[in-house]
N, C-alpha and C positions, 0 to 999 in steps of 0.2 A: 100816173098822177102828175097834173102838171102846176106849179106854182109861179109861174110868171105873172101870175092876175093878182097876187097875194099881197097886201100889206108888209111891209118889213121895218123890225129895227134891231139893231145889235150895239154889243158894247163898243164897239169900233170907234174910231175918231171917226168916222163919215157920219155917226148918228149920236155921239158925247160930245160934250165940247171938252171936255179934260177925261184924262185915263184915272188920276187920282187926286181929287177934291180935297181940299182942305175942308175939315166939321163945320157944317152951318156957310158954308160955301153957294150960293148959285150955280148951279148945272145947266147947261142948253141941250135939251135932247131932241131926236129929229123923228121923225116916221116917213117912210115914203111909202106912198099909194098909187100906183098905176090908175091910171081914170079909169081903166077898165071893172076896177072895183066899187065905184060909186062911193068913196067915201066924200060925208058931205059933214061931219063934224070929227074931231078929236078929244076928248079928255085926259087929262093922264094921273091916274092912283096913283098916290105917294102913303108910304106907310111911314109916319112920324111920329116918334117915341110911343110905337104900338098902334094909332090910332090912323085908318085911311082918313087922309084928305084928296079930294080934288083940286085938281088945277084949272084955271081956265080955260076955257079951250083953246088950241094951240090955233095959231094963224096960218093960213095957206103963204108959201110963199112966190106962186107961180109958177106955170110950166117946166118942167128940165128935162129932158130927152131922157132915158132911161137905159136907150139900147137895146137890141132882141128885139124891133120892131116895136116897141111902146113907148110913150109918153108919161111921165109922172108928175104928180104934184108933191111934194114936201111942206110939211108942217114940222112946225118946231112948237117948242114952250119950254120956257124958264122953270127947273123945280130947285129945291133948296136942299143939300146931302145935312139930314139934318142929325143924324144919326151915323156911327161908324161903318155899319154898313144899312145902307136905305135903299129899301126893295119899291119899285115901281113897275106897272104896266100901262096900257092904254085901252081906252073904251072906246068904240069907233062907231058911228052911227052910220049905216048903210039902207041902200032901199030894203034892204033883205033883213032890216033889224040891227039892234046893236049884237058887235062884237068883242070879245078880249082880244089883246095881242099880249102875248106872255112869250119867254123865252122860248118855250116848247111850241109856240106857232099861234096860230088861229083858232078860237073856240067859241061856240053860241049856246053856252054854259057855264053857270060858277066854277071856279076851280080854287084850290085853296090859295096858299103866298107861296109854297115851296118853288113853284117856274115864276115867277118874278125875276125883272130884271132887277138889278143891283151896282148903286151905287158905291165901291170900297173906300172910308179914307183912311185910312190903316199904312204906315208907312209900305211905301211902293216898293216890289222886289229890284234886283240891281238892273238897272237898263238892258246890259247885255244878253242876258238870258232869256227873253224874247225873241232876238235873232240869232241864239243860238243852234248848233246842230247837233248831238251830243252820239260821241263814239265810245261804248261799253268796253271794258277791255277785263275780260280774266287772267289774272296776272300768270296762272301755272301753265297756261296753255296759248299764250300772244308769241313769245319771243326768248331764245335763250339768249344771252351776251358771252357766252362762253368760258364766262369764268366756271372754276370748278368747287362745288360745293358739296359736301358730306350729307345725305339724305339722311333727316332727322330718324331713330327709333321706331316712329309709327308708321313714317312713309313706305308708302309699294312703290319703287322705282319704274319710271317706263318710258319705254324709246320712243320719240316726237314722231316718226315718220313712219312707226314699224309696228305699234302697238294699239289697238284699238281704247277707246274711251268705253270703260266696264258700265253701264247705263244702270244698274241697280245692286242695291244690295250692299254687305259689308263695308266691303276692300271700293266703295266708289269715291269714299270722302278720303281715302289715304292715296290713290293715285298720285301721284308725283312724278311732272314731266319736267320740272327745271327751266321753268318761264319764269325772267325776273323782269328788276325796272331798268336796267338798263337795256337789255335787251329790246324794251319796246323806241328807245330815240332814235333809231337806224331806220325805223319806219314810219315816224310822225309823218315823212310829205305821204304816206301814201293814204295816211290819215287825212290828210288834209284835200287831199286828189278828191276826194269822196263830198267835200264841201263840208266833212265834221271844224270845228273848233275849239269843241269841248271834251276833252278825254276822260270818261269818269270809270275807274279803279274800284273794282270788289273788291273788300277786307285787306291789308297790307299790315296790321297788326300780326307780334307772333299768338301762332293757334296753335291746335292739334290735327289741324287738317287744311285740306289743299285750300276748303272756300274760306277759312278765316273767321265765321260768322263765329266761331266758339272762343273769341279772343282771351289769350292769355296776359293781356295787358296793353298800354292804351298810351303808354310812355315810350315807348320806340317802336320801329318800323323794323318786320322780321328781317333777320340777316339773310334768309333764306333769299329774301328780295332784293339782297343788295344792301339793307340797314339804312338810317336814314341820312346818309349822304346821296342813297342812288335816287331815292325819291326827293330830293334836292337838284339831285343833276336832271331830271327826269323833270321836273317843272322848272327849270332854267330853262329847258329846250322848248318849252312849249310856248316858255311867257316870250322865248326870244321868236317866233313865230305868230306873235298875235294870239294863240291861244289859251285854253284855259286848263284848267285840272278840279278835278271833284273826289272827294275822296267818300268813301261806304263808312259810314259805324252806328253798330246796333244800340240801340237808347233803350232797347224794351229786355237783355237779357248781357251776361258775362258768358267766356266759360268755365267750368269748374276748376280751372289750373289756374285764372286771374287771381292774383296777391288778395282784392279786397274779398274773396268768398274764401280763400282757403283763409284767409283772418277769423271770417264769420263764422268760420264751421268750424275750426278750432277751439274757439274762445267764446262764450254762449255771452261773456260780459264786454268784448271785440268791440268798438262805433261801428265798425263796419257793420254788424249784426245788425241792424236796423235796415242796412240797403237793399237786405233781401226778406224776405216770407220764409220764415223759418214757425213752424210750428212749437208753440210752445212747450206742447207736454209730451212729444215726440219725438223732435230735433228736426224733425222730414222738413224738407223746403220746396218752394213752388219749382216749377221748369215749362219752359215752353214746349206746350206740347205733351207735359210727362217727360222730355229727355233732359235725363237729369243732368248731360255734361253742360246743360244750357240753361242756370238759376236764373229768376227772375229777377229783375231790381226793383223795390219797392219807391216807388216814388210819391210816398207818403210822407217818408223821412227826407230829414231837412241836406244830412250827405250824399245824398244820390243826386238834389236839386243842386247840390254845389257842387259837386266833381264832376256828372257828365257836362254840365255847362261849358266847363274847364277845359274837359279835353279837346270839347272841337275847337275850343279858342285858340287852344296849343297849337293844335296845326296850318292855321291860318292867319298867313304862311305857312307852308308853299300850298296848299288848298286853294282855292278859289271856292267851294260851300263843300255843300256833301250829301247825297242822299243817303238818307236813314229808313236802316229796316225796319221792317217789323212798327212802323209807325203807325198803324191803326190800334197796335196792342199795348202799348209804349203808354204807362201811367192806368191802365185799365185790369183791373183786377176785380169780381165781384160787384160789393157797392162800391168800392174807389174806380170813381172817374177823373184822373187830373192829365189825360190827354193834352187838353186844351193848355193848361199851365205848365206842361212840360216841352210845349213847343214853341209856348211865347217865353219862356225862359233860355231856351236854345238860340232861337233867334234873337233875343238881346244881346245874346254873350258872343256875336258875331260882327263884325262890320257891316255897315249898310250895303255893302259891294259883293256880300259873299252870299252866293244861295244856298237854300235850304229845300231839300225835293222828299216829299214822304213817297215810301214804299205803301202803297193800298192796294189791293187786288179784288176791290166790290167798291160798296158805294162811299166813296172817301168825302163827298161833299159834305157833313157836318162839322167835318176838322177843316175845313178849308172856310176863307174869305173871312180871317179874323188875322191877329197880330203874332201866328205862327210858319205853317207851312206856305210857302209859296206858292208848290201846285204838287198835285200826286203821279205817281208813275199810272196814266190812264188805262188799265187792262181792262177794265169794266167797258169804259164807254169808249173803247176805240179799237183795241186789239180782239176781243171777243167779237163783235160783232163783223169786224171784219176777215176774222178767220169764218164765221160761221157761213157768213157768204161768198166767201174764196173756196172752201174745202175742195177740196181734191175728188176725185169718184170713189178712189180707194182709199181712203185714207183708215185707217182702222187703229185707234186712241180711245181708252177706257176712260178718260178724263175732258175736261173741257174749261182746263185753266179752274179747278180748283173743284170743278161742281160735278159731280159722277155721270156717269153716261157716256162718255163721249162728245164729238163735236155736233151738235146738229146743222142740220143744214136750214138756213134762211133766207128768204127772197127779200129782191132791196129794198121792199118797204120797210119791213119788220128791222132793215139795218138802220135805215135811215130815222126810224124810229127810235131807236136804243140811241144810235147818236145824237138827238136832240133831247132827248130822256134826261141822258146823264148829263149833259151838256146845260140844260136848262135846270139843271139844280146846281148851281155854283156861278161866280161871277163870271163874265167873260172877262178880266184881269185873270181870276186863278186857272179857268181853261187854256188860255194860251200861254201861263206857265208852267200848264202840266206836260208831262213828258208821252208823247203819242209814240206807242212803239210796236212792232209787230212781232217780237219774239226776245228774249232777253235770255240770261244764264238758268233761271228758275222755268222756264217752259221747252217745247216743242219748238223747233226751227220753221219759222214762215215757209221755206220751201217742202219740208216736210208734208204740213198741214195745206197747202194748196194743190201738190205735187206736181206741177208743172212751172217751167220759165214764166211761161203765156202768165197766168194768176199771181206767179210772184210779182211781178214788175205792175200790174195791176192795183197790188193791195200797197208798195213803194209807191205807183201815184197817190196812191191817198195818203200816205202820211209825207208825203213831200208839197203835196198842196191842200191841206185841210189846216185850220187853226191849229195853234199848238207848237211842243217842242218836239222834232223829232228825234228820236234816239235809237240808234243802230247797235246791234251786239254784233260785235266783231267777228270776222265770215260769215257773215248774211250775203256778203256783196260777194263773196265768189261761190254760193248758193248750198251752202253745205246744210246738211242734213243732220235728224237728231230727233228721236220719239220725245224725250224729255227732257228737264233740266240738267242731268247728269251727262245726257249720252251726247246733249247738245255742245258740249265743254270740249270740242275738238280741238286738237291743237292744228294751228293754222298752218293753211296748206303753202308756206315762203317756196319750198324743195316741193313740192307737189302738184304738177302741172295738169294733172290729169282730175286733178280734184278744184280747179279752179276755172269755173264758168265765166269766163271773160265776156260773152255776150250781158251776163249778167249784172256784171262791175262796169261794163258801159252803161247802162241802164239806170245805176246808180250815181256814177259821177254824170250823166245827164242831169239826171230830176231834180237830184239835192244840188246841183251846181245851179239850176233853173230858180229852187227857191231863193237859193243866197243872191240871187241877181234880182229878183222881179220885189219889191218889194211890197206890192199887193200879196204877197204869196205867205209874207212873214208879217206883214200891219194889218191886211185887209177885212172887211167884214167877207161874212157867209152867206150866201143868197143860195138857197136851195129855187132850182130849177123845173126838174123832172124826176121822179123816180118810179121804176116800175120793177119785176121781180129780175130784171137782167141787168139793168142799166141805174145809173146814178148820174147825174147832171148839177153841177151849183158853180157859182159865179163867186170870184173873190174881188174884191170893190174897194178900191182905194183911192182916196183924193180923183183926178180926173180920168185914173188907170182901173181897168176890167181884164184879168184871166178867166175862160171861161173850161171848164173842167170837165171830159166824157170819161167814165169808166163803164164798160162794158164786160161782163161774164162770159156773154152769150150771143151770138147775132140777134140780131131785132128791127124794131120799128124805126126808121126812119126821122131825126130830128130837125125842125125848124125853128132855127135860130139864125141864119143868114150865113153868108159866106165868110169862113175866119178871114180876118187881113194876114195873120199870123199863125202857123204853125209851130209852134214850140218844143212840142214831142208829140212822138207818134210809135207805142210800140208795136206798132203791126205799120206793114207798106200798102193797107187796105184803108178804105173810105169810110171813118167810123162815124162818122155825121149820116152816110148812108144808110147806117144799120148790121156795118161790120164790125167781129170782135171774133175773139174774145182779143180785147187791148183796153190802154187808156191815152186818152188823146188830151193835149193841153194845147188852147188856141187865146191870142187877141182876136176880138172880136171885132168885125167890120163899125164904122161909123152910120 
C-alpha cells in the first residue's frame, strides 16, 4: 500500500503554526496535497464549545516540490483554539468525491470526533522532554558501589555474576543483589554513550521488597540505596552532565508497613482512615489486585488529595518529574472517577519544568490532552504492535503484554494500523510526550520476543525514528534476555563479557546518537509512505529537512523513491532500497 499520493497533516510545526495556543487564540493550520490527488477545494471542521463550524476554505498557496519524485500544493486556513482542547479535521473535495482527513488518515465516510486533530492550550509540558532519551534503570540490579550493607529480614541474598534472576514465584520480589545509587555514577558516560539524558529510577522509597512498588514511606530514600544523600549525589552527577533524573511513585496504592495505613488500621477513628477503602462493617480494606500488602488510596478524601501532592513536591529537587504507576487506576474505584483530578492536582503541585509520565498499558488516551499527564508509557500503541511484527519464529510466551495468548504475529499493515489507531486518539503534543519503548522492567526483553540481533536493531529503528520519547531499560543495549518482568531484572553484565553483545550497543549508540543529531528525528512530522506485510516506509519532515525511514522483516519488493544522497544507517551491508532485509535502513533523500 503506497501513500505518497495521499493528503497529509499532522500536529507538527510544518502543518501548526504554534505547538501550544493560548484560548481563543488564532491557529494557521496547513494540508499538503500532492497534485497527484486532485485536490481542488479544502474545508476545515472546527469543533467549538461542542458545535462543528466550518472554516472557509483554505487558499492554495502554490507549487512546492514535495520530494519522492512529486510535486505539492499546500493549503492553509486560519481556525480559532477556541476551546482547551479544539478538535479539528478537513474535508477535501476531489474528482473522486469529498474526503475526510482525520488523524488516523483518509476516509470517504463519516467517522465520529474520537481521530480529530487537536488543538491543546493547556499549559505545555517542560521543553526538554521532547528531546529527551530516557534510560530505565532498576536500582537492585544496575551497579553495586561497594559499600557494605546488612540485607534487610525479608531479603534472599544473591551473587551479581553467579546467581540467576528466579523469573517467578515467592522468593522473585525478595531477591536481593545490592545495586545502589551510588553505584550507578561510575557509569553515567556509558549512559550517556547510548544518546540517553534522562535517567529514570523504579521505586527508591524503603519497601519490603527489591521493586519498591509496596512503599513503606515516602519521607526518605531507602538506606539500602545509599539514603538520601546518595540520591543527592546521584543527581548532582547528572545535573553536572546536562542531564536529568525521574523518579517512580505509586499515587494509586501504599504498602501495608507505610505509617499512614498502619494508622488507619489501627485506629477506625485515625484521619488517615479515610485515605484508604476500609469496609465499614468488616474492617477489610480495598488492595490492588486483592494483594493486600498493596491498600488502596482513596482519593475521595480530602488527605490523600493533600499528601500525595506533597510528596512529589518534596522531591523536586533532586527529581526532575516522575513517572507514576499504576496511573490509569489512580483515583478510580467503582462509581468514583477522579483520575482526572488527581493528576491535574499532581501536576499543579509541581513546577512547570518538572515532568509528569503515567504508567498505561492499553488505551490511556482519555486521561491524556487535559491539564494532567503529559504523555503515557505507550505499550498499547507502539510496543505491542511492534513486537507483534518483530516476533521471533520461536518465540513461545503465554502472555502478550497483558492480554492471554501469547504474542501473535502481525503483517505491517495491521502494525501500521494500530500505530495510527492509537496515535490518532490523543493530541500529537501528548504522543510525542509519550514514552515509546520496547521492553521495560514489567515485560519480556525486546531480544527475547524478536530472537534475533537482525529484529532487534530493527524494532530500535523504529523507536529511535518514529515520533515520541524513546525509553531504554537498561541491558537492552548489550541484548540480554528475559520471558518476563521478573526474569528480565538481570543484573548487568559490567564483569560479563560473554553476556554483552557489543554488535548490539553499536547499533544503539548509532540510531539513538542519529536521533539526538538530526532534528527532524525529534521535531518532525510523520509521512507514512508504504507499507506492506514485510516492510514499513515513512518520511520524517521538518522545516526544509527529510529523513526517510526502510524497515524491513523480510526481503521484498523493490522501492522507488530515488537515490538517498545520504546513508545514515544501515543495519545490514545489503541494498535495502533493492528489496534486501531483514534490516532497517535511514537515508536523506536525494533533491
Amino acid at each position: 500500500m503506497r501513500f505518497l499520493d495521499d493528503p497529509h497533516h499532522d500536529g507538527s510545526s510544518l502543518y501548526v503554526s504554534t505547538q501550544t495556543p493560548e484560548l481563543g487564540a488564532p491557529v494557521t493550520v496547513r494540508v499538503r496535497a500532492p497534485r497527484a490527488a486532485g485536490v481542488t477545494g479544502v474545508l476545515v471542521r472546527v469543533v467549538q464549545d461542542g458545535e462543528p463550524r466550518y472554516a472557509r476554505a483554505a487558499t492554495r498557496t502554490g507549487g512546492r516540490t514535495g520530494g519522492y519524485g512529486r510535486t505539492d500544493v499546500w493549503w492553509h486556513a486560519e481556525i480559532v483554539a477556541t476551546n482547551p482542547v479544539t478538535r479539528y479535521r478537513f474535508l477535501l473535495s476531489t474528482p473522486r468525491g469529498q474526503r475526510w482527513l482525520t488523524a488516523a488518515g483518509l476516509a470517504t465516510h463519516d467517522l465520529t470526533d474520537a481521530s480529530d486533530f487537536r488543538l491543546v492550550c493547556h499549559d505545555a509540558p517542560p521543553a526538554w522532554l521532547r528531546d529527551s532519551i530516557v534510560y530505565q534503570i532498576f536500582p537492585d540490579r544496575f551497579s553495586r558501589s561497594g559499600a557494605v550493607r546488612e540485607p534487610p529480614s525479608w531479603a534472599l541474598p544473591r551473587r551479581w555474576d553467579l546467581d540467576p534472576v528466579i523469573p517467578s514465584g515467592p522468593a522473585a520480589a525478595r531477591q536481593f543483589y545490592g545495586g545502589d545509587l551510588d553505584g550507578i555514577i561510575p557509569h553515567l558516560d556509558h549512559v550517556r554513550s547510548l544518546g540517553a539524558d534522562t535517567v529514570y529510577l523504579t521505586p527508591v522509597f524503603p519497601a519490603r521488597s527489591n521493586h519498591r512498588y509496596d512503599a513503606a514511606a515516602f519521607d526518605r530514600i531507602d538506606p539500602l540505596l545509599g539514603g538520601d544523600q546518595a540520591l543527592h549525589r546521584l543527581a548532582d552527577a547528572l545535573h553536572a552532565r546536562g542531564m536529568r533524573l525521574l523518579g517512580d511513585i505509586v499515587t494509586n496504592h501504599t504498602g501495608d508497613a507505610h505509617a499512614w495505613f498502619t494508622a488507619a488500621r489501627s485506629d477506625p477513628h485515625a484521619p488517615e482512615r479515610e485515605m484508604y477503602h476500609f469496609d465499614p462493617d468488616t474492617g477489610d480494606y480495598e488492595a490492588w489486585w486483592g494483594v493486600k500488602s498493596l491498600p488502596k488510596l482513596n482519593w475521595s478524601g480530602e488527605l490523600v488529595r493533600t499528601r500525595m501532592p506533597e510528596v512529589l513536591a518534596r522531591w523536586v529537587p533532586p527529581f526532575d518529574g516522575w513517572r507514576v504507576d499504576v496511573a490509569n487506576m489512580t483515583g478510580r474505584r467503582a462509581a468514583a472517577d477522579h483520575t482526572h483530578e488527581a493528576a491535574a492536582l499532581l501536576r499543579r503541585a509541581l513546577p512547570p519544568t518538572a515532568a509528569l509520565i503515567a504508567e498505561h498499558n492499553h488505551d490511556a488516551s482519555p486521561d491524556l490532552d487535559r491539564d494532567g499527564w503529559h504523555g503515557t508509557m505507550n505499550y498499547s500503541g507502539f510496543t505491542r504492535p511492534v513486537w507483534a511484527w518483530l516476533r521471533g519464529d520461536e518465540l513461545d510466551l503465554d502472555h502478550f503484554l497483558g492480554v492471554p495468548g501469547g504474542v501473535p504475529r502481525r503483517d505491517g499493515l495491521d502494525t501500521l494500523a494500530t500505530f495510527r489507531s492509537f496515535a490518532s486518539h490523543m493530541s500529537w503534543r501528548s504522543h510525542v510526550h509519550s514514552w515509546q519503548l520496547l521492553d521495560s522492567h514489567d515485560t519480556s526483553r525486546i531480544r527475547t520476543v524478536t530472537g534475533s540481533r537482525e529484529r532487534h536493531l530493527i524494532a530500535l529503528g523504529l523507536q529511535a525514528t518514529l515520533p515520541g520519547t524513546p525509553m531504554l531499560f537498561a541491558g537492552s543495549e548489550y541484548g540480554l534476555t528475559g520471558v518476563n518482568g521478573e526474569h528480565s531484572r538481570t543484573p548487568m553484565p559490567w564483569n560479563r563479557p560473554a553476556d554483552q553483545d557489543l554488535a548490539t550497543l553499536a547499533g544503539y549508540r548509532h540510531l539513538l546518537g542519529l536521533r539526538r543529531a538530526e532534528p527532524a528525528l525529534r521535531h518532525g512530522g510523520l509521512r507514512w509512505l508504504h507499507a506492506d506485510a514485510d516492510c514499513l516506509v515513512f518520511a520524517r519532515e521538518y522545516e526544509d529537512e527529510s529523513l526517510l525511514v526502510c524497515a524491513r522483516r523480510a526481503p521484498g519488493t523493490p522501492l522507488r523513491l530515488g537515490a538517498p544522497a545520504e546513508v545514515l544507517y544501515n543495519s545490514s551491508d545489503k541494498d535495502v532500497l533493492a528489496g534486501a532485509g531483514p534490516a532497517v535502513l535511514v537515508w536523506r533523500p536525494g533533491r
